[in-house]
C-alpha positions in Angstrom: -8.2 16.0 -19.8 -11.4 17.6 -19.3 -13.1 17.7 -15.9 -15.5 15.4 -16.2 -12.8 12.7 -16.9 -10.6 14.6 -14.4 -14.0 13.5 -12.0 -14.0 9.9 -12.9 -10.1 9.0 -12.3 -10.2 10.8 -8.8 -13.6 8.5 -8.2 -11.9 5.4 -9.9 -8.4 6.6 -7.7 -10.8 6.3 -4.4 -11.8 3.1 -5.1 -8.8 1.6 -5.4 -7.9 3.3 -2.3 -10.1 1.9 -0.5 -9.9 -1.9 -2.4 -6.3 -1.1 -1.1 -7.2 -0.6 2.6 -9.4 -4.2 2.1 -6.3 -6.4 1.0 -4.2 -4.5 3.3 -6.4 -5.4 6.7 -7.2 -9.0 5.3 -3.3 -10.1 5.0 -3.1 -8.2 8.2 -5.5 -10.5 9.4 -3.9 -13.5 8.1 -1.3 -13.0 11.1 1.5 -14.4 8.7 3.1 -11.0 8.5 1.7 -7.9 6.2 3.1 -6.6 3.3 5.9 -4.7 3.3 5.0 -1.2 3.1 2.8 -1.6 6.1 5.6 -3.7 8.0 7.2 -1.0 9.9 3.4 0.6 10.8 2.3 -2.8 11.8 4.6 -3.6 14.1 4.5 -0.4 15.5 0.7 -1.0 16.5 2.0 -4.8 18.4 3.4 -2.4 20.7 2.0 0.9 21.1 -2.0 2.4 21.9 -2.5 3.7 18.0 -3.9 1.9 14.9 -2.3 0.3 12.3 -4.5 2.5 10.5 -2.9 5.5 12.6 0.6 4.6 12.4 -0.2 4.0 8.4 -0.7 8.0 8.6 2.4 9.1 10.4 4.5 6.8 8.4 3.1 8.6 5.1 3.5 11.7 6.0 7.4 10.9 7.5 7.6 9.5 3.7 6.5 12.4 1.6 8.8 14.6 4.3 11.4 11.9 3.4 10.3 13.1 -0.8 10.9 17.1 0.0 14.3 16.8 1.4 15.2 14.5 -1.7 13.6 16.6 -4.2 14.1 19.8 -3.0 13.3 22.7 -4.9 12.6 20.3 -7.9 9.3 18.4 -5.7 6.1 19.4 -7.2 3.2 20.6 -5.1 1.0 18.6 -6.7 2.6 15.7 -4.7 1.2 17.6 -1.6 -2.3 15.4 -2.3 -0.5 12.4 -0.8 -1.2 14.0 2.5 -5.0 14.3 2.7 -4.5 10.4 0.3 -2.5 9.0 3.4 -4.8 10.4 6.0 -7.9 8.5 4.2 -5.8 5.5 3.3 -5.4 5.5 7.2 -8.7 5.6 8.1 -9.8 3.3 5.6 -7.3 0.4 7.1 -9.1 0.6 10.3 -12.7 0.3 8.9 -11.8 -2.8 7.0 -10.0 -4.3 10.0 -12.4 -3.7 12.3 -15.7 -3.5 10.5 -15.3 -5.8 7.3 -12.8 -8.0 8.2 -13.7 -8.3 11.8 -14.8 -12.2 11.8 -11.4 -12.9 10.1 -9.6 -15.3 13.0 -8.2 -18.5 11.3 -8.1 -21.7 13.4 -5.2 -23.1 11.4 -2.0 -22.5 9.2 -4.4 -23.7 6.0 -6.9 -20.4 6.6 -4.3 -18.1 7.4 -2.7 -18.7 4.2 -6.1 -19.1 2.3 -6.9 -15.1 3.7 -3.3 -14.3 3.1 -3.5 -14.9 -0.9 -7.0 -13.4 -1.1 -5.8 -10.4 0.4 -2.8 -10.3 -1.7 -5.5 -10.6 -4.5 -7.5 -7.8 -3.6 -4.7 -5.8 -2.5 -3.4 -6.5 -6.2 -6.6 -5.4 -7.6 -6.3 -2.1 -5.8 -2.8 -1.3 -6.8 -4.0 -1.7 -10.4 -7.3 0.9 -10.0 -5.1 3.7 -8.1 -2.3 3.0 -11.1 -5.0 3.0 -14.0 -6.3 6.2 -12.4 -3.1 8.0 -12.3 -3.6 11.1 -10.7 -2.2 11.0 -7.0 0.9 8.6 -6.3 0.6 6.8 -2.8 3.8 8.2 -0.4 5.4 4.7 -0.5 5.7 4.5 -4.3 6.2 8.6 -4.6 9.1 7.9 -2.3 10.5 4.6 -4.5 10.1 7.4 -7.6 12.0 9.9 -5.4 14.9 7.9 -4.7 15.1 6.2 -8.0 15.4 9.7 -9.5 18.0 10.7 -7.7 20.4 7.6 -8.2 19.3 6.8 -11.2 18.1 3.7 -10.7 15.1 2.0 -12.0 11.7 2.1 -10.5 11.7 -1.9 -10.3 14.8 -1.9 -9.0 14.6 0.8 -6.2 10.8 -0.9 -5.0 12.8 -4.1 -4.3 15.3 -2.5 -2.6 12.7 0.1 -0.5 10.5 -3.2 0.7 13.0 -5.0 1.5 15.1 -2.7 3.9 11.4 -1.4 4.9 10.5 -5.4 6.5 14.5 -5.4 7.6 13.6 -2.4 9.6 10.5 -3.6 10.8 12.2 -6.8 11.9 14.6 -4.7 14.0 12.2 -2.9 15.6 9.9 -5.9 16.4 13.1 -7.5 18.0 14.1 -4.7 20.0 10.7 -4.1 21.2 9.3 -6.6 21.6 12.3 -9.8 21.9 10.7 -11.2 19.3 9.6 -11.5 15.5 6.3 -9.8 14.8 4.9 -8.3 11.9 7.6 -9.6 9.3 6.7 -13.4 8.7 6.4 -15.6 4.9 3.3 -13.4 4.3 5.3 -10.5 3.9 7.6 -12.3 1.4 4.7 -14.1 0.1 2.7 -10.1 -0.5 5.8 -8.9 -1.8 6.2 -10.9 -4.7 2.6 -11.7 -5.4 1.0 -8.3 -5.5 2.8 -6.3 -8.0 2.6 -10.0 -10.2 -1.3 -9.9 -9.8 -1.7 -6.3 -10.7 0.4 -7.0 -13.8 -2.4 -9.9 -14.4 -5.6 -7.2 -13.8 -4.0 -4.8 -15.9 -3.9 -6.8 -18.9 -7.7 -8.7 -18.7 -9.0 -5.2 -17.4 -7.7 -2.2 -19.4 -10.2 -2.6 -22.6 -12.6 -2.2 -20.3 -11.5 0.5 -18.0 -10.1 2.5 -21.2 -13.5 2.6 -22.8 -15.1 3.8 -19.8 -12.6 6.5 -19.6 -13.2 7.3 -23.6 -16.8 7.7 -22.9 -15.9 10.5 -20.7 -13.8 12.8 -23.0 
């Protein structure tokens, strides 16, 4: 891989980063729970002064800590680039929610679902252009791969299991907290199984596409 097309996957990784951060803030906005890998920041921010976009970074980085202990002497520095990843995939969640997606309030169950699904849409997209890019894995999936590793397990398999005891833990803290269920609604369900399906759908109509414009830098 020469530098130039080294260049263009970072650029293309970016992107989807920040497509990422727009389907992340827009289901947030749905107010019918977020996805699950933003369940436990999310419900977090219902309670305390920082940003979901805040919480989002210390969550990442208790993740990739989460990766070192598990990996040990066997983690690749490399990985370290989820750090300065999470820190801008932070930041980028609060531009979105508060800049882009500002106006989104929905005045009935009908909206909030309509917002929810294009979110998930454009949250899918984004998954796709950070995988396509494949250079820097984000600290919830480097985490999945971690664990998978060391049990053995599939990836599939372990991703299920990580977002589902991820929204079971953000449903206990919401309860404790708060008395109440916040942040963990049919959305996050909803996000859960739609995302990964829709990324699976833009990888196949967009690969020729993205592959040539990759071929064109080599």
């Amino acid at each position: 891989m020469n530098k130039k097309e080294l260049l263009i996957r970072y650029a293309v990784f970016i992107l989807g980063l920040f497509i990422n951060s727009l389907g992340v803030a827009l289901i947030t906005k749905a107010d019918l729970g977020t996805s699950p890998i933003s369940s436990i920041p999310f419900t977090l921010s219902l309670t305390f002064t920082p940003t979901l976009g805040q919480f989002t970074i210390i969550f990442s980085l208790l993740l990739i800590l989460i990766q070192i202990i598990l990996e040990r002497k066997s983690y690749q520095p490399v990985q370290l680039l989820q750090i300065p990843v999470s820190v801008a995939f932070g930041y980028f969640i609060d531009f979105s929610a508060e800049y882009i997606f500002f106006w989104v309030q929905p005045e009935s169950y009908i909206q909030a679902v309509i917002y929810l699904l294009l979110g998930c849409l454009i949250l899918g997209f984004g998954v796709y252009i950070e995988v396509f890019a494949n250079v820097v894995m984000l600290p919830g999936e480097g985490t999945v791969k971690s664990i998978s590793k060391i049990l053995g397990t599939s990836f599939g398999t372990t991703k299920v299991a990580m977002d589902i005891s991820m929204s079971v833990i953000a449903l206990l803290i919401s309860l404790i907290l708060s008395h109440q269920i916040q942040g963990v609604r049919e959305g996050t369900i909803i996000a859960a199984v739609l995302v990964g399906f829709i990324s699976r759908i833009f990888g196949r109509l967009c690969r020729p596409v993205a592959c040539r414009i990759l071929a064109q830098a080599r």
